[in-house]
VMD Tcl script that builds the backbone (N, CA, C; Angstrom):
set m [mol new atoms 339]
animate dup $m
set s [atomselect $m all]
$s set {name element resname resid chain x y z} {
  {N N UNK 1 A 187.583 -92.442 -39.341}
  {CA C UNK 1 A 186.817 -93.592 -38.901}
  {C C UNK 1 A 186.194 -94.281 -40.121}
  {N N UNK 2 A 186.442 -95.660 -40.529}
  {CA C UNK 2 A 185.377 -96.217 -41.381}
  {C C UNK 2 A 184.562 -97.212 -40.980}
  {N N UNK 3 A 183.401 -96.122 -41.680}
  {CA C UNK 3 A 182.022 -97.027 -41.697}
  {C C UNK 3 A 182.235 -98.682 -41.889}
  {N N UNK 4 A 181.052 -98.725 -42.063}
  {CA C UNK 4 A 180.405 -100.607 -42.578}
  {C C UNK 4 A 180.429 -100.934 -43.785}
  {N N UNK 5 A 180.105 -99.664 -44.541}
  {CA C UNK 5 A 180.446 -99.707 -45.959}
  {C C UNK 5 A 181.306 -99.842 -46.703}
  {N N UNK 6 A 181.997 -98.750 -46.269}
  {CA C UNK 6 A 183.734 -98.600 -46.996}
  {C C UNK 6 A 184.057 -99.612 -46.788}
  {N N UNK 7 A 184.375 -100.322 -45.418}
  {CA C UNK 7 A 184.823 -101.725 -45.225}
  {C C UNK 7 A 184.732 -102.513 -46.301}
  {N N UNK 8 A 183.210 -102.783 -46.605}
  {CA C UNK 8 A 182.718 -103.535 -47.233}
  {C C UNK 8 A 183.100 -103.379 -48.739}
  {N N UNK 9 A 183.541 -102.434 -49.454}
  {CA C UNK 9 A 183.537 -101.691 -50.601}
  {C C UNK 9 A 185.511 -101.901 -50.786}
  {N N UNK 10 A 186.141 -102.161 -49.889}
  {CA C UNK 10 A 187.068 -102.639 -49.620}
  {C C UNK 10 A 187.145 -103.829 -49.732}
  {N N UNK 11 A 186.660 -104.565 -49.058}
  {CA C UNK 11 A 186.948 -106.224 -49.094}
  {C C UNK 11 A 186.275 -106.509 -50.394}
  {N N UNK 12 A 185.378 -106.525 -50.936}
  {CA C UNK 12 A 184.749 -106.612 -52.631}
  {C C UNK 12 A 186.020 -105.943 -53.271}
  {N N UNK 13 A 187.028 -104.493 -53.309}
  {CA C UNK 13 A 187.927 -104.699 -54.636}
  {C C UNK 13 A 189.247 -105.655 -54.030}
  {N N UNK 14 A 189.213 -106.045 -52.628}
  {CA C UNK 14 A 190.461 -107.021 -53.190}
  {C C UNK 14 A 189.738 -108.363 -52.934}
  {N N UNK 15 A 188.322 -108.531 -53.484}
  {CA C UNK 15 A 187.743 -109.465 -53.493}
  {C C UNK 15 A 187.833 -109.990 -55.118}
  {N N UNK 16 A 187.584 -108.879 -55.973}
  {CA C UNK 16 A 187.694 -108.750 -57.425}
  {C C UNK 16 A 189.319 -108.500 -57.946}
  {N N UNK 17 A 189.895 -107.789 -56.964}
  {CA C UNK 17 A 191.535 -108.337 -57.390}
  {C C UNK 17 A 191.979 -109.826 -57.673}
  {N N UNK 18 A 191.400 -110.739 -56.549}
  {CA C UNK 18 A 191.864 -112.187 -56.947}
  {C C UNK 18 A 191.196 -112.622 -57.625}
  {N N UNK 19 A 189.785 -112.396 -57.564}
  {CA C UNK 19 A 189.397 -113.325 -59.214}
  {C C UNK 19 A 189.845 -113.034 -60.355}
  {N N UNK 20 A 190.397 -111.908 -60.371}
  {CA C UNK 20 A 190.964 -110.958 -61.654}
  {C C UNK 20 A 192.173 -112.568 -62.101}
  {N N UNK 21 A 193.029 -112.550 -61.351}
  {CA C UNK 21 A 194.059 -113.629 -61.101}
  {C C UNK 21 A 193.768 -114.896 -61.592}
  {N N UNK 22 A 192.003 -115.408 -61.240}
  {CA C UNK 22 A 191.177 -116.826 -61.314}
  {C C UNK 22 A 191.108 -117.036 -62.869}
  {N N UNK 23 A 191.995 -118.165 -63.021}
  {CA C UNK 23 A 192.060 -118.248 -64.413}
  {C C UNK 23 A 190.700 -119.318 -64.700}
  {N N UNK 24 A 190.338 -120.101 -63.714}
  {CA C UNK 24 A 188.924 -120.965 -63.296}
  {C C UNK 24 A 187.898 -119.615 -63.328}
  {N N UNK 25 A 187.576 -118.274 -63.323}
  {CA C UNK 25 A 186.080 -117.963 -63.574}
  {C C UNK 25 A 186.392 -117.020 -64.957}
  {N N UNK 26 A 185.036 -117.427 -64.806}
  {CA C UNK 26 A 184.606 -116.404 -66.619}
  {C C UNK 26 A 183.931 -115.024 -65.865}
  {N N UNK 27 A 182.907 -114.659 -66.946}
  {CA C UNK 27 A 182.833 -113.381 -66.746}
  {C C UNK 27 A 181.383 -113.317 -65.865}
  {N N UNK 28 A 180.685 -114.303 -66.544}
  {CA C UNK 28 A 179.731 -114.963 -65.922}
  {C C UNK 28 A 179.688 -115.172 -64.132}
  {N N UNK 29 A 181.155 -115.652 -63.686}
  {CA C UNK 29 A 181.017 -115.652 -62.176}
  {C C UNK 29 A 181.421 -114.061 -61.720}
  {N N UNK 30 A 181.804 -113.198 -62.420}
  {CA C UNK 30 A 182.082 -111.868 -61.680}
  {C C UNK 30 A 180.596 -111.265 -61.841}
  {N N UNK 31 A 179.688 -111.354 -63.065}
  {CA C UNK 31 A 178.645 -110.953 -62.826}
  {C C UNK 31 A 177.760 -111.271 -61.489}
  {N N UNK 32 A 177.748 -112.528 -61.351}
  {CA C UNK 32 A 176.905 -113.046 -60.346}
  {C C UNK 32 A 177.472 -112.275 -58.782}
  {N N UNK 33 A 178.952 -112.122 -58.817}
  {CA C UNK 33 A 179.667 -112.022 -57.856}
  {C C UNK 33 A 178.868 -110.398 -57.561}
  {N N UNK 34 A 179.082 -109.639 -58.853}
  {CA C UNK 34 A 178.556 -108.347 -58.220}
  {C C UNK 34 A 177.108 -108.318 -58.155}
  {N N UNK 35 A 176.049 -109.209 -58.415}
  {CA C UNK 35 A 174.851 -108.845 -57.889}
  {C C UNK 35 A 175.236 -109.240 -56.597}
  {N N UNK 36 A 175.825 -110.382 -56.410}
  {CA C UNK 36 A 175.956 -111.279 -54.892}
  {C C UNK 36 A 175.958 -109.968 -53.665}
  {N N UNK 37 A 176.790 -108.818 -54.576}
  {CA C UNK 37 A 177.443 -107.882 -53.593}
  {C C UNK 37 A 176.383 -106.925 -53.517}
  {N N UNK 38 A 175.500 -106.430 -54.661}
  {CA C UNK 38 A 174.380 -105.851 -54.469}
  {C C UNK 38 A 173.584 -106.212 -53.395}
  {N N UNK 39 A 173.194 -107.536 -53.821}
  {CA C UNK 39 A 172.251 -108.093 -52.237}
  {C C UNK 39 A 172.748 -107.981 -50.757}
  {N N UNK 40 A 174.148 -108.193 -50.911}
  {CA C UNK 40 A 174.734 -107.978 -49.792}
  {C C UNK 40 A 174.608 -106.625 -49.189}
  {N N UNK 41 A 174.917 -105.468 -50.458}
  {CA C UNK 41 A 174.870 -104.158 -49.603}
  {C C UNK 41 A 173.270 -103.554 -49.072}
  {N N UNK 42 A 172.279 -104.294 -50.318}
  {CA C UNK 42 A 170.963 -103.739 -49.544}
  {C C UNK 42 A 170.767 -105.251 -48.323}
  {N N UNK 43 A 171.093 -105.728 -48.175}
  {CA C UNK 43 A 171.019 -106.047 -46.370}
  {C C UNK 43 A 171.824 -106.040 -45.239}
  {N N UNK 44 A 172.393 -104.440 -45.854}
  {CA C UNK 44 A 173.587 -103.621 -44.858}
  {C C UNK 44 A 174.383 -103.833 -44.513}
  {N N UNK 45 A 175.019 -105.000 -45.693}
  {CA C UNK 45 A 176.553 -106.063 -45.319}
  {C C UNK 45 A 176.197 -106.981 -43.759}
  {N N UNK 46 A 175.291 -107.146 -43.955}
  {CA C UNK 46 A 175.116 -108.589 -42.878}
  {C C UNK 46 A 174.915 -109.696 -43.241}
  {N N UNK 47 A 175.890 -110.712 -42.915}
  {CA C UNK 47 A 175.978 -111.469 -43.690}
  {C C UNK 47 A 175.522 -112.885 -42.686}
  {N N UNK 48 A 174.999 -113.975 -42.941}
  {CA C UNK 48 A 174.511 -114.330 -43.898}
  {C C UNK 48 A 173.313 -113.240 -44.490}
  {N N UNK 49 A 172.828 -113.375 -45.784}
  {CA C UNK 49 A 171.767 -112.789 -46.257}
  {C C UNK 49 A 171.224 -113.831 -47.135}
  {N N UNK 50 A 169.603 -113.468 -47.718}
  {CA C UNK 50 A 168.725 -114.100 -48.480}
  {C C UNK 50 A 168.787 -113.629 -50.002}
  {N N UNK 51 A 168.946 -114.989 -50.695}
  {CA C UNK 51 A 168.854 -114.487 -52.138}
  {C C UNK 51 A 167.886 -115.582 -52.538}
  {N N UNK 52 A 167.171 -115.320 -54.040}
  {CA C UNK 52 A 166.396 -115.800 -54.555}
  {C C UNK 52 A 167.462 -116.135 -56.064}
  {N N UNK 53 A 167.106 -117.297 -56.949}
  {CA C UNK 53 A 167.646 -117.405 -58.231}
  {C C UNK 53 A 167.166 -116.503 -58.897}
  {N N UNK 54 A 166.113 -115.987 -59.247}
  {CA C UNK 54 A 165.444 -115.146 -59.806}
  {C C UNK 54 A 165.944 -113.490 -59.751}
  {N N UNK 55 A 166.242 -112.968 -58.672}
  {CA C UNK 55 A 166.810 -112.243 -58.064}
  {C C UNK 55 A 168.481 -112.277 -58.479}
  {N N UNK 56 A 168.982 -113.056 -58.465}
  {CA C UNK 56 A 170.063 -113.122 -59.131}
  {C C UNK 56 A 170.217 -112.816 -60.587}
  {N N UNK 57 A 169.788 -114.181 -60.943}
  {CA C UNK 57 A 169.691 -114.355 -62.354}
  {C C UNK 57 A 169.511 -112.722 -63.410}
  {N N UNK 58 A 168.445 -111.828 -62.866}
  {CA C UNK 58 A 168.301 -110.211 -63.093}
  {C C UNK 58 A 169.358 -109.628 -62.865}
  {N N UNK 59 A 169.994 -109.421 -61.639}
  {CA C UNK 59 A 170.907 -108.538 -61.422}
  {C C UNK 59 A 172.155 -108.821 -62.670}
  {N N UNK 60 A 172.513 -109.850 -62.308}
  {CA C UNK 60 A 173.701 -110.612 -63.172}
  {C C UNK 60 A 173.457 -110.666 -65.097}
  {N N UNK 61 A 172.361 -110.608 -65.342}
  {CA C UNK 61 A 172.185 -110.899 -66.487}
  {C C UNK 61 A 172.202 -112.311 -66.926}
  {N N UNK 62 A 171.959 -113.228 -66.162}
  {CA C UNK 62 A 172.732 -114.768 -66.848}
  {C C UNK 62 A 170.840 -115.147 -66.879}
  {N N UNK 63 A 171.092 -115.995 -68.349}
  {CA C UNK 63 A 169.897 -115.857 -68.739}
  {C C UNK 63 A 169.408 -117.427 -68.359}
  {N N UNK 64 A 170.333 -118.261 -67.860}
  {CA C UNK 64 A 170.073 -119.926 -67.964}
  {C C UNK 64 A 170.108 -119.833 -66.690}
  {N N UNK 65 A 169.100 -120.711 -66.499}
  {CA C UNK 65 A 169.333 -121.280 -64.799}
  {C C UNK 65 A 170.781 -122.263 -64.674}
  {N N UNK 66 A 171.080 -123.478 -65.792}
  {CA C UNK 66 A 171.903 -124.094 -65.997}
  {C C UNK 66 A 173.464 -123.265 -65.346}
  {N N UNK 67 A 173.377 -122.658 -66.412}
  {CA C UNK 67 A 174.806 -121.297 -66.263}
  {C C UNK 67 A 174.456 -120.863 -64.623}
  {N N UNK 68 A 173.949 -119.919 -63.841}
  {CA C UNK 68 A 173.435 -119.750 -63.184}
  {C C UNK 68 A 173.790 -120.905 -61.949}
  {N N UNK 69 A 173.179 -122.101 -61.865}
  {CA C UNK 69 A 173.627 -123.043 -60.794}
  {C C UNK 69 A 175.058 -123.366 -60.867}
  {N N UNK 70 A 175.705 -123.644 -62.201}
  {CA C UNK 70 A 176.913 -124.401 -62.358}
  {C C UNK 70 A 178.327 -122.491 -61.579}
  {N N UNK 71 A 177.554 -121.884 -61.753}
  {CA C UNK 71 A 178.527 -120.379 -61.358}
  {C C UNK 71 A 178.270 -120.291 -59.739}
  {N N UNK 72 A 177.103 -120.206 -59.337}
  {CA C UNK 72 A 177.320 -120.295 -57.618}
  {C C UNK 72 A 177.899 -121.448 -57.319}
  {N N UNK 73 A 177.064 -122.679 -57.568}
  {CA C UNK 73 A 178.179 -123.558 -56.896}
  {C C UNK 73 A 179.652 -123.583 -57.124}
  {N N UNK 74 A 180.210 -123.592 -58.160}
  {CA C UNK 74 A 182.009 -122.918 -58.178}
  {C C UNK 74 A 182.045 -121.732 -57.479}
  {N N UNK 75 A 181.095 -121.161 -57.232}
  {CA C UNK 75 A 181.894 -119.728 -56.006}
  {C C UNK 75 A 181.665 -120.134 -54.934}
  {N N UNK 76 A 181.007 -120.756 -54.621}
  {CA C UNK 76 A 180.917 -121.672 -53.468}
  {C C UNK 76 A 182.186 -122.572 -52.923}
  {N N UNK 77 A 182.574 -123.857 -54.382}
  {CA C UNK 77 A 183.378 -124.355 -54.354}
  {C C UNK 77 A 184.966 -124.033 -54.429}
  {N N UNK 78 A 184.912 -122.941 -54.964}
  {CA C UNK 78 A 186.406 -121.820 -55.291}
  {C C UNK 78 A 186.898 -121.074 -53.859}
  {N N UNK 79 A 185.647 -120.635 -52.769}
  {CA C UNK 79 A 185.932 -120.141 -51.519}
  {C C UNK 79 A 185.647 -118.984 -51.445}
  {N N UNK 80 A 185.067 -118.497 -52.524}
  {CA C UNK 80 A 184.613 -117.075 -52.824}
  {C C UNK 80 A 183.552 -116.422 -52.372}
  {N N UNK 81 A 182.474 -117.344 -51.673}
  {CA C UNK 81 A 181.547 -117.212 -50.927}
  {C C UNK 81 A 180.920 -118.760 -50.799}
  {N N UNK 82 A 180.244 -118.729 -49.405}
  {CA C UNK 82 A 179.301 -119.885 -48.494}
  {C C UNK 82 A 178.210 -119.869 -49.396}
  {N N UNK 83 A 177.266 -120.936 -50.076}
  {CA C UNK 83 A 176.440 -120.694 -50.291}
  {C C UNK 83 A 175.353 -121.813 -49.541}
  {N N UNK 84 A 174.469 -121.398 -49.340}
  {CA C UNK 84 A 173.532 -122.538 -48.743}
  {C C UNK 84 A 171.882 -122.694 -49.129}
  {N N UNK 85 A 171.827 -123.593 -50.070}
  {CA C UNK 85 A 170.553 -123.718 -50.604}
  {C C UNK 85 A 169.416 -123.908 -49.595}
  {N N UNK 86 A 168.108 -123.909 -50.269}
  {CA C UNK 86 A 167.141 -123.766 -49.070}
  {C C UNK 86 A 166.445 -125.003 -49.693}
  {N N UNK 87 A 166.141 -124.946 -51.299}
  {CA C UNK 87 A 165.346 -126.103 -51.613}
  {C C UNK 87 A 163.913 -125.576 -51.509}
  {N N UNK 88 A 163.446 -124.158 -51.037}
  {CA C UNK 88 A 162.296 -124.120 -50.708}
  {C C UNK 88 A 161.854 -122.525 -51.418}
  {N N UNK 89 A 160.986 -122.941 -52.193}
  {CA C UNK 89 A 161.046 -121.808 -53.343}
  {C C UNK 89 A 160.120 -120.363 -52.614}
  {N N UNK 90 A 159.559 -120.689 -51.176}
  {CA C UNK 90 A 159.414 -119.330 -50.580}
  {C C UNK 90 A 160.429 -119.047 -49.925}
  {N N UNK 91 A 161.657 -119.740 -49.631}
  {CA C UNK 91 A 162.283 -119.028 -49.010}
  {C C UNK 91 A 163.508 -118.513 -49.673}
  {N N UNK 92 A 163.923 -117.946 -49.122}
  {CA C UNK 92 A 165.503 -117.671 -50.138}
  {C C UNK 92 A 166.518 -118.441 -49.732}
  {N N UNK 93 A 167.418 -119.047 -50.232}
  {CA C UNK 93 A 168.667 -119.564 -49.928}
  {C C UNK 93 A 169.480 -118.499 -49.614}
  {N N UNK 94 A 170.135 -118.592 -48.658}
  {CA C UNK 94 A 171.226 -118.049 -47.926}
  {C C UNK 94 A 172.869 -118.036 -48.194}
  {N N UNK 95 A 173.759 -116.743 -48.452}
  {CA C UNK 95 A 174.888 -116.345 -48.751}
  {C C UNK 95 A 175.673 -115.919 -47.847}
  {N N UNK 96 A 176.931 -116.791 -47.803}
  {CA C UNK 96 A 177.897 -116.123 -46.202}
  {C C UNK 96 A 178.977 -115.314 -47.376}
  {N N UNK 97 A 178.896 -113.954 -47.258}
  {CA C UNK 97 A 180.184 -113.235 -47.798}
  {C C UNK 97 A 181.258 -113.376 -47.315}
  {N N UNK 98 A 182.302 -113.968 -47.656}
  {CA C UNK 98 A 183.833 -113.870 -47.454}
  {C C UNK 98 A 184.555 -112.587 -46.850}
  {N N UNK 99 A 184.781 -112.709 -45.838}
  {CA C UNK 99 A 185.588 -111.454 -44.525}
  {C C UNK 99 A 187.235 -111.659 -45.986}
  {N N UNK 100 A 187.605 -110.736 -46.041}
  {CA C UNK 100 A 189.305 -110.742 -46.908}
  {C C UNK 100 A 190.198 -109.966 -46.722}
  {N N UNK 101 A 190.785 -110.784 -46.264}
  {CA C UNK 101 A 192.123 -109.986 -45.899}
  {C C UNK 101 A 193.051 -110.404 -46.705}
  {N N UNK 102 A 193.908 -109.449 -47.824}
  {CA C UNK 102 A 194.900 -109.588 -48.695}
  {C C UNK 102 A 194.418 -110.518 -49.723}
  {N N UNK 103 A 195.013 -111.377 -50.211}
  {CA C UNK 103 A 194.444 -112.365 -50.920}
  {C C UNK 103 A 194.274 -113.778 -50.494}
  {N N UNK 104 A 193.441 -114.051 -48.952}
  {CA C UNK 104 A 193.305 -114.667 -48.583}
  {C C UNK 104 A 191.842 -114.688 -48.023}
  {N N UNK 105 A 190.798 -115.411 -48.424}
  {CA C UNK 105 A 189.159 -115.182 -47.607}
  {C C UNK 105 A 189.213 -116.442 -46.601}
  {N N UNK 106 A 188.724 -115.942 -45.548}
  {CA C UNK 106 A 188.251 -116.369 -44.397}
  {C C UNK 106 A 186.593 -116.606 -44.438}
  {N N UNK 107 A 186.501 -117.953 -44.510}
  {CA C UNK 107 A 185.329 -118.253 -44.631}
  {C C UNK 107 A 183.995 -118.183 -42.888}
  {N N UNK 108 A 183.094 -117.603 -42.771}
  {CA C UNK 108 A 182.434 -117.669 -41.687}
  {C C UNK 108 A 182.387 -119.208 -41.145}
  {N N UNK 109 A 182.455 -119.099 -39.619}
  {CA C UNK 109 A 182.273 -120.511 -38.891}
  {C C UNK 109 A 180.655 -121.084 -38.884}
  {N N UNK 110 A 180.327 -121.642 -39.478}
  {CA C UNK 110 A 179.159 -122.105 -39.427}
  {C C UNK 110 A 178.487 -123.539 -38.956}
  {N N UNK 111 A 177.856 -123.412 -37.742}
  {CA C UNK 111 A 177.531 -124.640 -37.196}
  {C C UNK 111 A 176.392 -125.647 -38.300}
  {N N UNK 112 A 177.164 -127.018 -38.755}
  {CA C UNK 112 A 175.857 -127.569 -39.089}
  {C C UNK 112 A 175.066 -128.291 -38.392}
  {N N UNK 113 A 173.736 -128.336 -38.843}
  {CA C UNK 113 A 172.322 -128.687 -37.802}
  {C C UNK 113 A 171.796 -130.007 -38.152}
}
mol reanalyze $m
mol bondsrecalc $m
mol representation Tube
mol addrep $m
């Protein structure tokens, strides 16, 4: 039987198989990618979840906010994950992790408001 985890620990390496492939990211977006996945696993792979820049920016090591915005939004824009800003510095902006099957991500259906 597998857990929620393994799943999850699954779809992240053939999540990192295709960026491996992404001749568009540096090293910079796999960093971000694996805090992305940190946050993800401490909120028990439920996805959407809350991230902070700050919070990122630590996990990842990326020391510029500059670097930093211009790398989520291309993982955003690449399909690699939903991202959805909040604009509101108590709250966290919100991350839809990519469901993957093979080398293809299925992005969550998300109603806009």
């Amino acid at each position: 039987m597998q857990t929620k985890s393994t799943l999850a620990f699954a779809d992240y390496s053939g999540l990192i198989r295709r960026m491996g492939k992404d001749t568009r990211l540096l090293s910079t977006h796999i960093s971000l990618s694996s805090a992305l996945f940190v946050c993800w696993q401490k909120n028990d792979f439920i996805s959407p979840f809350p991230v902070t820049r700050k919070q990122l920016m630590a996990f990842s090591r990326i020391a510029s906010a500059a670097t930093y915005h211009k790398c989520i939004k291309e993982l955003d824009e690449y399909g690699y994950i939903r991202y959805q800003p909040s604009f509101n510095p108590k709250m966290g902006s919100l991350v839809y992790w990519p469901k993957v099957a093979g080398d293809f991500v299925f992005r969550d259906k998300v109603t806009q408001s």
